[in-house]
KETIMAR-447837 format. One record per residue (C-alpha): x negated, y, z negated. Coordinates in nm, 4 decimals, padded with zeros to 6 digits. Example, Ala and Ser with C-alpha at 12.3 -4.5 7.8 and 13.67 -1.06 7.14 Angstrom:
KETIMAR-447837
node c1=-01.2300; c2=-00.4500; c3=-00.7800 $
node c1=-01.3670; c2=-00.1060; c3=-00.7140 $
This chain:
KETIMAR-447837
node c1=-13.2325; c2=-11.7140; c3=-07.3928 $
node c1=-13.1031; c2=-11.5132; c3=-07.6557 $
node c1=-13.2361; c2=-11.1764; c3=-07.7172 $
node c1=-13.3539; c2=-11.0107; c3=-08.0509 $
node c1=-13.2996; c2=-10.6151; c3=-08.1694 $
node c1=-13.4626; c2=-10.4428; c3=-08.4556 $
node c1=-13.3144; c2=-10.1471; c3=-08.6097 $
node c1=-13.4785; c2=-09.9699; c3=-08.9428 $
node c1=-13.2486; c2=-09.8792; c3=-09.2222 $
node c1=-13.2096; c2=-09.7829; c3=-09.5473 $
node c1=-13.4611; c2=-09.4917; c3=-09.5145 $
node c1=-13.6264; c2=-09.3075; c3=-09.8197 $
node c1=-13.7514; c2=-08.9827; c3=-09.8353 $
node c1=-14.0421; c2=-08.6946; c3=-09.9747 $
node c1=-14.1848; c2=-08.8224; c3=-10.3116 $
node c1=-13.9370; c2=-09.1294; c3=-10.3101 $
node c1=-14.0808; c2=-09.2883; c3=-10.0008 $
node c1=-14.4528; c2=-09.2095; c3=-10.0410 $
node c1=-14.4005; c2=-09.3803; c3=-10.4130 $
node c1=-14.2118; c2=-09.6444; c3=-10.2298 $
node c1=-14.4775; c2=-09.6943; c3=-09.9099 $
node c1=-14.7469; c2=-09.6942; c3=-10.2180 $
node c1=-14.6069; c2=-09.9634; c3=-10.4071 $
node c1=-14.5809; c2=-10.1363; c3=-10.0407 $
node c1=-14.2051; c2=-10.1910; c3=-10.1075 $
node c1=-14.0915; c2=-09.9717; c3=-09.7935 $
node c1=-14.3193; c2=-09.9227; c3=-09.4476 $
node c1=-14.3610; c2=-09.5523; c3=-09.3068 $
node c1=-14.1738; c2=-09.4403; c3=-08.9686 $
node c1=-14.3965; c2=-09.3437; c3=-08.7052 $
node c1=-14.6809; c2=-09.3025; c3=-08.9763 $
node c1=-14.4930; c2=-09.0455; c3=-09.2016 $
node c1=-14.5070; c2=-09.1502; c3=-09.5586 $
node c1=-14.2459; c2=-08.8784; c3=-09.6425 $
node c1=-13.9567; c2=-09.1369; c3=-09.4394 $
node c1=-14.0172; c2=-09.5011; c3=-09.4790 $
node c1=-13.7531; c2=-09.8583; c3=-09.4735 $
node c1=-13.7324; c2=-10.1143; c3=-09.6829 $
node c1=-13.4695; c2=-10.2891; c3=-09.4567 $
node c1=-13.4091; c2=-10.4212; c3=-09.1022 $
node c1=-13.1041; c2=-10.5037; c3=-08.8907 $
node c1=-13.1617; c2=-10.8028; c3=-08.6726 $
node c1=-12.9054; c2=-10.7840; c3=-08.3559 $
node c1=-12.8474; c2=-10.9431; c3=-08.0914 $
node c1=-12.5761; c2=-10.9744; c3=-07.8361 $
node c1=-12.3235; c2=-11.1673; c3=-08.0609 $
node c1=-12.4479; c2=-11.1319; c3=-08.4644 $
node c1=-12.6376; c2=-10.8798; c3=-08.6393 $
node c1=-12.7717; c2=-10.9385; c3=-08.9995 $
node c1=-12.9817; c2=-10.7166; c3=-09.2582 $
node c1=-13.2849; c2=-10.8397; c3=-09.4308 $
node c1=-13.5166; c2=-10.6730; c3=-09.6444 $
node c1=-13.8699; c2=-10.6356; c3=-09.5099 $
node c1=-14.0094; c2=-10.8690; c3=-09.8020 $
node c1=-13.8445; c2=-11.1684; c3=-09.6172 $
node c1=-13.9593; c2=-11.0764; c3=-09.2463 $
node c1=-14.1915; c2=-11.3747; c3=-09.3584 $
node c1=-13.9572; c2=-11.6598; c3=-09.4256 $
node c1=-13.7693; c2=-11.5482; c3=-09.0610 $
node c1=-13.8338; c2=-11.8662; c3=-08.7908 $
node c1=-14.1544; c2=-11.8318; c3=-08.6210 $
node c1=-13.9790; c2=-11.6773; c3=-08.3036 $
node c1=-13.7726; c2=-11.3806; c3=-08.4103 $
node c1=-14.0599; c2=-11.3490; c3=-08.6794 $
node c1=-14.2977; c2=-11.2699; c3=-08.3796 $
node c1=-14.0551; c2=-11.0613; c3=-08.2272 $
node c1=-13.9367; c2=-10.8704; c3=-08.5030 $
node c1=-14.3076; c2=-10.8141; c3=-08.6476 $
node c1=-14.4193; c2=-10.6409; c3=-08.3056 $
node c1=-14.0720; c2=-10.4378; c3=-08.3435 $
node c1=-14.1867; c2=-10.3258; c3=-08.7344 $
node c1=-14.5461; c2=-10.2712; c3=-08.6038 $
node c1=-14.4126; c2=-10.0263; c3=-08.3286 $
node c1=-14.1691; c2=-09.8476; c3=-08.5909 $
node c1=-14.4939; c2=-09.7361; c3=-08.7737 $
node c1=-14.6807; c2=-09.6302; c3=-08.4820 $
node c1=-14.8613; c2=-09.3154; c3=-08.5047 $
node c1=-14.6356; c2=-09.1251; c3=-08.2107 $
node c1=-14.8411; c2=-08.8553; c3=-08.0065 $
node c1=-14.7518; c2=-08.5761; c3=-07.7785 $
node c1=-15.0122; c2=-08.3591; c3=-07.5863 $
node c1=-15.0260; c2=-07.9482; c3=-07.7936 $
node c1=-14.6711; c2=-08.1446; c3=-08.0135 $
node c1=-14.7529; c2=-08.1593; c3=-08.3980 $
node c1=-14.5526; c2=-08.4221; c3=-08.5556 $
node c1=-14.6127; c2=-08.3345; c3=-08.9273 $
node c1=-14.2910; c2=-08.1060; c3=-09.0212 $
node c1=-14.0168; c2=-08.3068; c3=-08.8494 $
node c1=-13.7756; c2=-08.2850; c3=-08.7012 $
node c1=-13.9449; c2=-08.0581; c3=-08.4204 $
node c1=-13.7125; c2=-07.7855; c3=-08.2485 $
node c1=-13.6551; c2=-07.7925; c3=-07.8760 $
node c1=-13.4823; c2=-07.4618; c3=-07.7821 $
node c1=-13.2411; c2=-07.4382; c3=-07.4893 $
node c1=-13.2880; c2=-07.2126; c3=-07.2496 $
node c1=-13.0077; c2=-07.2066; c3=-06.9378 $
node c1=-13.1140; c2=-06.9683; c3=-06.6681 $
node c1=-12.7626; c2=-07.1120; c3=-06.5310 $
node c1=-12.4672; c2=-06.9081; c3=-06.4426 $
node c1=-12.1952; c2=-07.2023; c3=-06.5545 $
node c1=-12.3585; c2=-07.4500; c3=-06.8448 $
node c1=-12.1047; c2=-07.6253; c3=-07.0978 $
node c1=-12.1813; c2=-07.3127; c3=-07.3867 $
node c1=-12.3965; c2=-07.0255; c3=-07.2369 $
node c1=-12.3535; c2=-07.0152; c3=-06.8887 $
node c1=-12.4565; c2=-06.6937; c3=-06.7335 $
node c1=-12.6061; c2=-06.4955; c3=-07.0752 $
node c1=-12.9371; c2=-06.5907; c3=-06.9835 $
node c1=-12.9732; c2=-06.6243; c3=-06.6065 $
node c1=-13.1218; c2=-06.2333; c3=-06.5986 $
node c1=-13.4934; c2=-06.1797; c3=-06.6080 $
node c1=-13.5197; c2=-05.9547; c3=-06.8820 $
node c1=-13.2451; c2=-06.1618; c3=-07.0842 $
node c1=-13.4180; c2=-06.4686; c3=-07.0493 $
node c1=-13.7307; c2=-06.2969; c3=-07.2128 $
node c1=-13.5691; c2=-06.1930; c3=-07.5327 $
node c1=-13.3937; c2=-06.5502; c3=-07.5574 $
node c1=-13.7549; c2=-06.7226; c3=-07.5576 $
node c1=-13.8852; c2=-06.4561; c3=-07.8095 $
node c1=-13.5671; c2=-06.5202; c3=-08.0024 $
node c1=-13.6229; c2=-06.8831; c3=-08.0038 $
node c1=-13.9395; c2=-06.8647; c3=-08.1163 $
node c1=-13.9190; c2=-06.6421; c3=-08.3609 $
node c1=-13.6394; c2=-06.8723; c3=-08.5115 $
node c1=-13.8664; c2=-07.1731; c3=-08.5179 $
node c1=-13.8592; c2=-07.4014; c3=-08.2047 $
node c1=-14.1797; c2=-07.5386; c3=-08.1305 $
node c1=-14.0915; c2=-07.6248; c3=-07.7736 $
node c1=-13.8803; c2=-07.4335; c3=-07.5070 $
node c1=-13.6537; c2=-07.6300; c3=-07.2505 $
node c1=-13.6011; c2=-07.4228; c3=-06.9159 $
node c1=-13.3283; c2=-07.5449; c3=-06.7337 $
node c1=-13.2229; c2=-07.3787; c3=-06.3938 $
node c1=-12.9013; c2=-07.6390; c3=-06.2915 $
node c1=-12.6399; c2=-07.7094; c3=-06.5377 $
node c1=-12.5517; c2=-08.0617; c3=-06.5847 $
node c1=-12.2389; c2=-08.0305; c3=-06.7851 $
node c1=-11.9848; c2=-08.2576; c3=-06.6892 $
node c1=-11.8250; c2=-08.2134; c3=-06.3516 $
node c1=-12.1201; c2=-07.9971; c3=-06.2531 $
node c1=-12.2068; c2=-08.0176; c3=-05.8987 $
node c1=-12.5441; c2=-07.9958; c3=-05.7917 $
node c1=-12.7643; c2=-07.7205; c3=-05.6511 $
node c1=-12.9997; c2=-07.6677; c3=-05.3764 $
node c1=-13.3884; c2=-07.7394; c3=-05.4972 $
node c1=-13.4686; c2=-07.4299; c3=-05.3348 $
node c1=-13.1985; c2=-07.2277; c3=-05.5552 $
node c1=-13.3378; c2=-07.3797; c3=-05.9023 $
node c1=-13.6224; c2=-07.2993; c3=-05.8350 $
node c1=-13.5871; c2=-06.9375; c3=-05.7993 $
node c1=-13.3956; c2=-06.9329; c3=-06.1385 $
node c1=-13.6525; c2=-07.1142; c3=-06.3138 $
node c1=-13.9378; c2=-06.9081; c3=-06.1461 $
node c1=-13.7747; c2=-06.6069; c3=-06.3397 $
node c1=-13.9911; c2=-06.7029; c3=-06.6376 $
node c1=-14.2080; c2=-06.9383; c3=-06.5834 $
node c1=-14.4790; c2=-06.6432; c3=-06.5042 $
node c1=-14.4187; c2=-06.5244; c3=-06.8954 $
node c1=-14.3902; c2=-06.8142; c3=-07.0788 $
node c1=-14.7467; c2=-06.9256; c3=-06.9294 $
node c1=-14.8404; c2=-06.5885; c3=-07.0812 $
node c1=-14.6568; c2=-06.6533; c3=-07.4298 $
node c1=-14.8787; c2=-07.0032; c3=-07.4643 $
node c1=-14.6283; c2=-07.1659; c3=-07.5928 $
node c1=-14.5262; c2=-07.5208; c3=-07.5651 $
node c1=-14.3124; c2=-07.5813; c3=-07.1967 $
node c1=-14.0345; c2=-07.7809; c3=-07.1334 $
node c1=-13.8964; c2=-07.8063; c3=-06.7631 $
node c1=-13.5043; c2=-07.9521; c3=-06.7284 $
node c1=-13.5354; c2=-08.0564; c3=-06.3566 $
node c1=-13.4666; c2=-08.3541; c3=-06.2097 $
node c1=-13.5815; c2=-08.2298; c3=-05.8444 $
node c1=-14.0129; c2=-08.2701; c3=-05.8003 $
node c1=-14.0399; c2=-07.9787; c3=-05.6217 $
node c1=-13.9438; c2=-07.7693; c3=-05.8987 $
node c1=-14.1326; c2=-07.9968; c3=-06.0794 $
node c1=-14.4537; c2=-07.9093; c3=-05.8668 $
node c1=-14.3741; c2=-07.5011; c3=-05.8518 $
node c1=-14.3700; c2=-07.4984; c3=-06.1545 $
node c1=-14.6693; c2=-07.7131; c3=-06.2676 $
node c1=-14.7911; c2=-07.3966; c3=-06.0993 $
node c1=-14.7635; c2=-07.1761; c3=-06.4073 $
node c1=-14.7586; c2=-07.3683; c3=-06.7217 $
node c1=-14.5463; c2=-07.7310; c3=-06.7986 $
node c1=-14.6437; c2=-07.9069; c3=-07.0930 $
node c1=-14.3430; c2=-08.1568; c3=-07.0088 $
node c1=-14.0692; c2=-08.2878; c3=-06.7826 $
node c1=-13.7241; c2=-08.3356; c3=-06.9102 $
node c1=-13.5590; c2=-08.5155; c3=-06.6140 $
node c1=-13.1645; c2=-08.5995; c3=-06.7210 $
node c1=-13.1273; c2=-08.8452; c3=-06.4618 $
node c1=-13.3987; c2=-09.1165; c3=-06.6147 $
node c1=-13.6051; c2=-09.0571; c3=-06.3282 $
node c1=-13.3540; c2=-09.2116; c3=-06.1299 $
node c1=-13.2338; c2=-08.9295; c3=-05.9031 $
node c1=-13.5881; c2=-08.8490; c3=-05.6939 $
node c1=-13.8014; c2=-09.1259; c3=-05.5794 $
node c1=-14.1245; c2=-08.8514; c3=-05.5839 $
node c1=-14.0792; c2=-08.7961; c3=-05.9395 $
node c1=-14.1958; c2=-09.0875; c3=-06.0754 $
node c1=-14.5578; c2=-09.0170; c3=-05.8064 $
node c1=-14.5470; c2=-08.6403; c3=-05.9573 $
node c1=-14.5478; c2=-08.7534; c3=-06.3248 $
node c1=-14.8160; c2=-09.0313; c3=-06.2275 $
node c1=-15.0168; c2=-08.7611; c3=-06.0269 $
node c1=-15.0039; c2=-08.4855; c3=-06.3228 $
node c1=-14.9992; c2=-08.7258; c3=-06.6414 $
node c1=-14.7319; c2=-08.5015; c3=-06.7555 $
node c1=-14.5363; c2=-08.6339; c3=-07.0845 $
node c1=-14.1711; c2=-08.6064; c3=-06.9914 $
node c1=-13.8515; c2=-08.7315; c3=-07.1726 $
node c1=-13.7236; c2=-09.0331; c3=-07.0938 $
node c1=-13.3157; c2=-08.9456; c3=-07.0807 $
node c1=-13.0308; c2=-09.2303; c3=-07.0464 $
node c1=-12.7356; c2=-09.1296; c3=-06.8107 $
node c1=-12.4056; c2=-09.3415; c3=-06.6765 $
node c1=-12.3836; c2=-09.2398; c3=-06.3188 $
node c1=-12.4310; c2=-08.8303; c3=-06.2236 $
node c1=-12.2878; c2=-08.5186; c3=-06.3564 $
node c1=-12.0407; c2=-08.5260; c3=-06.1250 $
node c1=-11.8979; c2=-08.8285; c3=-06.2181 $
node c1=-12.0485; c2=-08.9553; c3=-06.5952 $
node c1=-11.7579; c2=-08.8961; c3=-06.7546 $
node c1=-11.4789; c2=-09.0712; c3=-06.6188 $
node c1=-11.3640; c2=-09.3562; c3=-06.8366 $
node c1=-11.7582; c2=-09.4643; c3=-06.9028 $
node c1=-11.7551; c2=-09.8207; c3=-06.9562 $
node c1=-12.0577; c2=-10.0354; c3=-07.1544 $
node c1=-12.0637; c2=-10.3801; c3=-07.2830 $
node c1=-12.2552; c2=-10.2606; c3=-07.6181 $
node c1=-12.3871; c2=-09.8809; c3=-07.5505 $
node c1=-12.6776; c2=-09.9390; c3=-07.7986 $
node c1=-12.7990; c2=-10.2711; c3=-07.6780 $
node c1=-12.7713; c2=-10.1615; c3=-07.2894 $
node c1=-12.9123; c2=-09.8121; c3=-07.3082 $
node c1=-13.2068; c2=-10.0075; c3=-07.5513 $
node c1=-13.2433; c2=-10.2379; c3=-07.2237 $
node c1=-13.2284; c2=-09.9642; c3=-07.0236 $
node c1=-13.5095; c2=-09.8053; c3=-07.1901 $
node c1=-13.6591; c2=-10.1002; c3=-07.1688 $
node c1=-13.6599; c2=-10.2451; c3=-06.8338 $
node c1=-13.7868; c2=-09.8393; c3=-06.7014 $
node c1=-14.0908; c2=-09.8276; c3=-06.9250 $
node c1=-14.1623; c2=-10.1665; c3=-06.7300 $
node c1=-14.1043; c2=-09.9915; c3=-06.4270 $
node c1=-14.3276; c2=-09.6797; c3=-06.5507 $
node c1=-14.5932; c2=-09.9164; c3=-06.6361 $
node c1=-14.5560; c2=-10.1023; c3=-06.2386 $
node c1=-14.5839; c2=-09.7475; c3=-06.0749 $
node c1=-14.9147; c2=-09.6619; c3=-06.2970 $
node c1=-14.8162; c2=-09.4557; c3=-06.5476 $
node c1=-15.0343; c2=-09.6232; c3=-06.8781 $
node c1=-14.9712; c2=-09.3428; c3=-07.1343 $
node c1=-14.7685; c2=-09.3046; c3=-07.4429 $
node c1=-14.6781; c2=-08.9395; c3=-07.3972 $
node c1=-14.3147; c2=-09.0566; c3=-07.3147 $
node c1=-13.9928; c2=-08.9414; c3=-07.5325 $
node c1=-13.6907; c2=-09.1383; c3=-07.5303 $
node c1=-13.3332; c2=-08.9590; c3=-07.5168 $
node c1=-13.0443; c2=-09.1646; c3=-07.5591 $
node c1=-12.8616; c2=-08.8899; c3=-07.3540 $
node c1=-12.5612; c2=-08.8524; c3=-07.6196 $
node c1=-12.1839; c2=-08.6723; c3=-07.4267 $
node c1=-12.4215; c2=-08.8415; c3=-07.0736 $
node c1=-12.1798; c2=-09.1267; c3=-06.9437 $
node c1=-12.0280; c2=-09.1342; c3=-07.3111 $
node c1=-11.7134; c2=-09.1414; c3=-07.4815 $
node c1=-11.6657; c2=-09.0156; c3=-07.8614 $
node c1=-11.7110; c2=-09.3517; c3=-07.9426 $
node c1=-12.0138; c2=-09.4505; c3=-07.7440 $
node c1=-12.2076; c2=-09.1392; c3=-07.9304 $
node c1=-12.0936; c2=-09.2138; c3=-08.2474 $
node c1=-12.2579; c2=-09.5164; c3=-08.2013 $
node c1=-12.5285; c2=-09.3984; c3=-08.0349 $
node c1=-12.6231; c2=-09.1778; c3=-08.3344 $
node c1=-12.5183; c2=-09.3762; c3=-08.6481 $
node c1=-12.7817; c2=-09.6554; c3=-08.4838 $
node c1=-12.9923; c2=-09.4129; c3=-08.3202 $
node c1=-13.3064; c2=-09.6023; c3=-08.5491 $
node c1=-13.3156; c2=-09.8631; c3=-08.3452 $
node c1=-13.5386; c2=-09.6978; c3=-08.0621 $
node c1=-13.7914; c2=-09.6640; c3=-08.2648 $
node c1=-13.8796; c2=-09.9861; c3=-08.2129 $
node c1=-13.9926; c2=-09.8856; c3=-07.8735 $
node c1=-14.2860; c2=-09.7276; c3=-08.0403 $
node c1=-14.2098; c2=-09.4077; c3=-07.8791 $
node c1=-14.0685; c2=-09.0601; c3=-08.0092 $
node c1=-13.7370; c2=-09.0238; c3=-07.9846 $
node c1=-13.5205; c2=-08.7040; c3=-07.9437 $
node c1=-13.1449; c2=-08.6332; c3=-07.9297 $
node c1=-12.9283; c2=-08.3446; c3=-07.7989 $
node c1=-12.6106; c2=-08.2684; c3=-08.0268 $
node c1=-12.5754; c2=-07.9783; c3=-07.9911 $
node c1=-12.2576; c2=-07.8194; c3=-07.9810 $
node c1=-12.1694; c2=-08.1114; c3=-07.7385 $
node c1=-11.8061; c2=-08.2419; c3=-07.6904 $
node c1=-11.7537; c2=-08.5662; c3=-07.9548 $
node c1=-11.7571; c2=-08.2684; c3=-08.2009 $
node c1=-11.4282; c2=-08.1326; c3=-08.0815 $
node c1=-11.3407; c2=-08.4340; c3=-08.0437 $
node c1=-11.4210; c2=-08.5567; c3=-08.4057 $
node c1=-11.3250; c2=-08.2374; c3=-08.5460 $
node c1=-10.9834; c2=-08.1906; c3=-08.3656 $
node c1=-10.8197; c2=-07.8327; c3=-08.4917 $
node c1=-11.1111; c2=-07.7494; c3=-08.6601 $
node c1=-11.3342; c2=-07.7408; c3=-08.3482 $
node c1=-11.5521; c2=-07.3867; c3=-08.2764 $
node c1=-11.6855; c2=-07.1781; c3=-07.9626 $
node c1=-12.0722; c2=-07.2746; c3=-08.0741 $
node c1=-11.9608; c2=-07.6387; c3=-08.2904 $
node c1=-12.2365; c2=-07.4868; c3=-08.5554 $
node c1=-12.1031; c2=-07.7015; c3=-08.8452 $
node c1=-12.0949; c2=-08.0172; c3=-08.6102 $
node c1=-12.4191; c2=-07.9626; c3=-08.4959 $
node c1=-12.5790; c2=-07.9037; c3=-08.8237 $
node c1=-12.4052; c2=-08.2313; c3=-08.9801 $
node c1=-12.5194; c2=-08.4413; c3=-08.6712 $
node c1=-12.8597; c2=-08.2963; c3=-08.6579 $
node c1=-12.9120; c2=-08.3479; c3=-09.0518 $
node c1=-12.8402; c2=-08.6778; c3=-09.0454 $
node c1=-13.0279; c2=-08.7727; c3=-08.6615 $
node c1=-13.3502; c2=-08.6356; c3=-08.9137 $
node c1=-13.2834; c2=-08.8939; c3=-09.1613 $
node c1=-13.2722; c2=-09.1789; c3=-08.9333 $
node c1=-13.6568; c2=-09.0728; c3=-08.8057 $
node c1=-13.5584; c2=-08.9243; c3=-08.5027 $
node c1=-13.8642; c2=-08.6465; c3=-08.4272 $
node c1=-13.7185; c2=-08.4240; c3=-08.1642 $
node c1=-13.3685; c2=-08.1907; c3=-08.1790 $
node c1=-13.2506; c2=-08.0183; c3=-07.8590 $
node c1=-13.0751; c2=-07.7444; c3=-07.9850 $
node c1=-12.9027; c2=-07.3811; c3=-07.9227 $
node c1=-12.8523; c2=-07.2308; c3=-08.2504 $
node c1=-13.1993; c2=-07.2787; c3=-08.3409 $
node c1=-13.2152; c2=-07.0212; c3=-08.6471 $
node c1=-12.8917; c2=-07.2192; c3=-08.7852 $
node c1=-12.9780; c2=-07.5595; c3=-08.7324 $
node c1=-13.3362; c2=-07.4759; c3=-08.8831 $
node c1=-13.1583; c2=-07.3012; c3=-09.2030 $
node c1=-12.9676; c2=-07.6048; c3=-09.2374 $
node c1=-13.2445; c2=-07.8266; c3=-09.2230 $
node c1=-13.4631; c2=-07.6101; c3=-09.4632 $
node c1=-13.2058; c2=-07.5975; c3=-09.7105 $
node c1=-13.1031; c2=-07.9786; c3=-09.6977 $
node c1=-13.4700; c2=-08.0470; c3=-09.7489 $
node c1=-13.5135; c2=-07.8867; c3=-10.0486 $
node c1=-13.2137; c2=-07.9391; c3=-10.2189 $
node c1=-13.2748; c2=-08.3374; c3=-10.1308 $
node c1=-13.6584; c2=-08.4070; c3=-10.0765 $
node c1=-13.7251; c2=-08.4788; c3=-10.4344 $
């Protein structure tokens, strides 16, 4: 049986869309009047075609059922625990307490260090802080639970006293647990949930949110000729068949964020087309967040041009991840990215 897709295009924006949602000629993402469609892509495995949402109606009665549950779950409402979702995109500053990550290893992996990078994140605008104690660039090898946790311990103790908004890059549950110990307002697991068999039984035990992240294989190994048969439509299934398998293991809430896991198992290729469709996971009716930042398919776009920190890259791929809904931005250069951002939105959010 074939299987139907539904990506959201043609997006409006500020005063344009909420005219537009008004005159009920384009529908709202995730609620948000200010970004709304007036067009769909309907894909499957061997066609895709565009129709505007006026003729959803006149579409036969089984990819009009499909596609309808697809719209309604494009407009959901999307909610996250202590997350605001009504100045998007939200921030999500990175914080490696690593000695050997892709782009900071080691500046951050001392105690007192570590403190003025979170008050220098915040201070800069990211609403949520990402502490990550094991790098998982590519080729990284992986640590003893025992050893991350120690890193991450460093300042866990002060962010619980900052009451700010926690993000924990683990993939190991007994970090997971020590640190649920302090303050965690969410688990960012890189490996889909696919590399402990006790996290899934932590995250049903807490009722955490946590990121749902896509990756081909383990850091190790992920990038070494990374084949797919169409990225999009397998990492959409992938998605897919794990919130099934959420659901199976008892985990019944929303608070879920998916990551398309862009430079994870990819070629330049694979995350170009990862982001220029990156709509189409709305459809999932969850939030969805990417991480661009400074990550490899900029060099590799940008050949001769290419930059210790990628800031130019970053800011072009995070401007345009906003205007295709996405809600969450993993990012280093958070007083950069957020200039960029501020400035593209007023110069264009007439």
């Amino acid at each position: 049986m074939q299987k139907y897709y539904t990506r959201a295009c043609n997006f409006y924006y500020n005063n344009t869309s909420r005219e537009k949602v008004k005159k009920k000629i384009s529908l709202p993402v995730s609620g948000n009047k200010s970004l709304s469609f007036d067009t769909i892509e309907i894909i499957t495995r061997n066609n895709k075609k565009k129709i505007n949402i006026r003729s959803i109606k006149n579409l036969p009665s089984k990819i009009k059922k499909k596609v309808l549950i697809d719209v309604n779950n494009i407009q959901r409402v999307k909610k996250i625990p202590k997350l605001k979702f009504n100045n998007l995109p939200i921030l999500m500053g990175v914080l490696n307490i690593t000695p050997d990550s892709f782009s900071d290893g080691g500046k951050f992996n001392k105690k007192n260090s570590a403190k003025k990078q979170i008050n220098k994140l915040i201070l800069e605008g990211a609403k949520i802080i990402d502490v990550g104690g094991e790098s998982t660039r590519p080729g990284s090898k992986e640590i003893l639970q025992t050893e991350e946790w120690l890193r991450v311990k460093k300042v866990m103790s002060y962010l619980k006293s900052k009451k700010f908004f926690v993000s924990l890059d683990t993939r190991k549950s007994f970090v997971m647990k020590n640190a649920s110990k302090y303050k965690l307002d969410l688990i960012n697991d890189i490996s889909g949930l696919n590399y402990d068999r006790e996290t899934i039984n932590f995250l049903k035990k807490s009722k955490l949110p946590f990121v749902l992240h896509h990756m081909k294989g383990n850091t190790e190994t992920m990038q070494k000729n990374p084949y797919y048969k169409n990225v999009l439509l397998d990492i959409y299934d992938f998605f897919e068949d794990k919130l099934k398998f959420i659901r199976k293991n008892g985990i019944q809430h929303n608070h879920i964020i998916l990551d398309p896991g862009i430079g994870f198992g990819k070629n330049m290729k694979h995350n170009i087309t990862l982001i220029n469709n990156v709509s189409i996971f709305h459809s999932l009716g969850l939030p969805v967040m990417l991480g661009v930042s400074r990550k490899r398919f900029i060099k590799d776009i940008s050949v001769n041009n290419d930059s210790k920190e990628r800031l130019g890259g970053t800011v072009s791929s995070s401007i345009f991840s906003m205007l295709q809904g996405v809600q969450i931005l993993r990012i280093h250069d958070v007083n950069e990215i957020n200039q960029g951002i501020k400035v593209f939105k007023k110069l264009n959010f007439k």
